[in-house]
C-alpha positions in Angstrom: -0.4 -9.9 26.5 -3.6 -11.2 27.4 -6.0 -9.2 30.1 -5.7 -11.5 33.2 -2.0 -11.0 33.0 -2.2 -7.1 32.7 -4.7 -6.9 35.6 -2.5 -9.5 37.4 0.1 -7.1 36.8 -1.6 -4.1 37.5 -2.7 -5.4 40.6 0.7 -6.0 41.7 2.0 -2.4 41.6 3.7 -2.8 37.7 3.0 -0.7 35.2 2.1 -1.9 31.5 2.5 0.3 28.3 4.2 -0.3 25.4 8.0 0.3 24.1 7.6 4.0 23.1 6.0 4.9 26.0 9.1 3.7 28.4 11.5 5.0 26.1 9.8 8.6 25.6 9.6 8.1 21.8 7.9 10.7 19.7 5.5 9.3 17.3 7.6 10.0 14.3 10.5 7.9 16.3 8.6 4.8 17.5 7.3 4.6 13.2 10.9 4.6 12.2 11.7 1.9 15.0 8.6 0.0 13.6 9.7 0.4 10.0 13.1 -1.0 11.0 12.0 -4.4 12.6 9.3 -4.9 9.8 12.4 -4.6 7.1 14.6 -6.7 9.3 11.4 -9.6 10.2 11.1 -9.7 6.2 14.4 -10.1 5.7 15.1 -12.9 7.3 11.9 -14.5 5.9 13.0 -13.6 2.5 16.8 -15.3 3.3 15.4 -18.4 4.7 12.7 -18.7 1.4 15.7 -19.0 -0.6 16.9 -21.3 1.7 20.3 -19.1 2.1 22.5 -19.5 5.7 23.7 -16.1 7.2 27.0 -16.9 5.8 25.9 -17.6 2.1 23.9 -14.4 2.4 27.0 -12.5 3.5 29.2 -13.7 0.7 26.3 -12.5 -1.6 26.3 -9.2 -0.4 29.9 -8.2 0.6 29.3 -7.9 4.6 30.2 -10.4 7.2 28.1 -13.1 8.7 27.7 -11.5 11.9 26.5 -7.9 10.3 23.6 -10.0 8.4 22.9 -10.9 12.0 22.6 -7.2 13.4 20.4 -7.0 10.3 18.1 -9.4 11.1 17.9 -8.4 14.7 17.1 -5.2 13.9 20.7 -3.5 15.3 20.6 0.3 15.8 24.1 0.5 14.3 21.8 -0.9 10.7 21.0 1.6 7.9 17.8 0.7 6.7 19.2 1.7 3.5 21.5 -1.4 3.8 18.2 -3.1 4.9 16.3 -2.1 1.4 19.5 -2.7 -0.5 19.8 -6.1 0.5 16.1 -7.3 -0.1 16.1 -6.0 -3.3 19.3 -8.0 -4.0 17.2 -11.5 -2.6 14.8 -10.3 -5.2 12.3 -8.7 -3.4 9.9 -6.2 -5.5 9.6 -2.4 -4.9 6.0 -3.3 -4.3 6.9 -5.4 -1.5 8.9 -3.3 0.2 6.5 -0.4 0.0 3.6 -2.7 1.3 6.0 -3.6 4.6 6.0 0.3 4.8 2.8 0.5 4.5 2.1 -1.7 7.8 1.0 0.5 10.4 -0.4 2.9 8.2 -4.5 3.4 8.2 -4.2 1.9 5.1 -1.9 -1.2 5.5 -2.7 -4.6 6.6 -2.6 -3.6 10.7 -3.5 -0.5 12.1 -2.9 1.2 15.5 -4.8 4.1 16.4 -1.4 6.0 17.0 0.2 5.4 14.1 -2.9 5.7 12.0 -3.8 9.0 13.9 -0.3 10.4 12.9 -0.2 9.2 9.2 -3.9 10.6 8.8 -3.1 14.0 10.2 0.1 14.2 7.5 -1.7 13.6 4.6 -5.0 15.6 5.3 -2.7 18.2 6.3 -0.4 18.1 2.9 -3.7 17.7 1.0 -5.1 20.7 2.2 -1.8 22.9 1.0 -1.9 21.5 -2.2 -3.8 23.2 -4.9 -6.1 21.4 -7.7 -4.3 19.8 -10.5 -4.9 22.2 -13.8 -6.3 19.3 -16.3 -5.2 19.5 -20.0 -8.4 21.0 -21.2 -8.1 24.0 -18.7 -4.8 24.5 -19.7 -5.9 24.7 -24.0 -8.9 26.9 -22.6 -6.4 29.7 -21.5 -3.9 29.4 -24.2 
């Protein structure tokens, strides 16, 4: 949305936020909604590359026509296990899929300061419980 329409807005009495803030999501939450609707955006990209209808799709993979839809859409009632299991069956690579996860992340293609502030505060805070990786030469040392 651009600024003169928020301060238009604003002016006007409404209030503008985003999704997770009018839905009271936890941080945690609104990444796993995010997640869901990147899967679900790349699959139908990766349907219409192979130039597949909904139906062909659905033949292919054993649901109906109308389920591929709630895919696609993004459906709560959607796994996204069902959503990895059916990119990797139009051929899209682990790497791909890990790089649409990625997306959000501090060190994915788009960043939000949320998002990045919560993925940034995971690791630092794993890495600092982890202890140093013993390399083979300590390991001959002590034996």
């Amino acid at each position: 949305m651009n600024r003169s329409k928020r301060k238009k807005l604003a002016k006007a009495g409404w209030k503008v936020g985003t999704a997770a803030e009018s839905l009271h999501l936890t941080a945690e939450e609104e990444l796993y909604v995010d997640l869901k609707a990147s899967l679900s955006q790349q699959l139908r990209r990766q349907r219409e590359k192979s130039h597949l209808t909904q139906e062909e799709l659905a033949r292919m993979l054993k649901p109906s026509q109308s389920r591929i839809a709630k895919m696609e859409k993004g459906d709560p009632s959607v796994s996204i296990d069902l959503l990895i299991k059916s990119l990797l069956a139009l051929g899209t690579t682990r790497c791909e899929i890990a790089k649409i996860a990625a997306q959000g992340c501090c060190h994915g293609e788009r960043t939000e300061n949320r998002e990045c502030r919560l993925t940034c505060a995971k690791k630092s805070e794993t890495q600092s419980r982890v202890l140093p990786r013993k390399t083979h030469e300590n390991r001959r040392s002590r034996i």
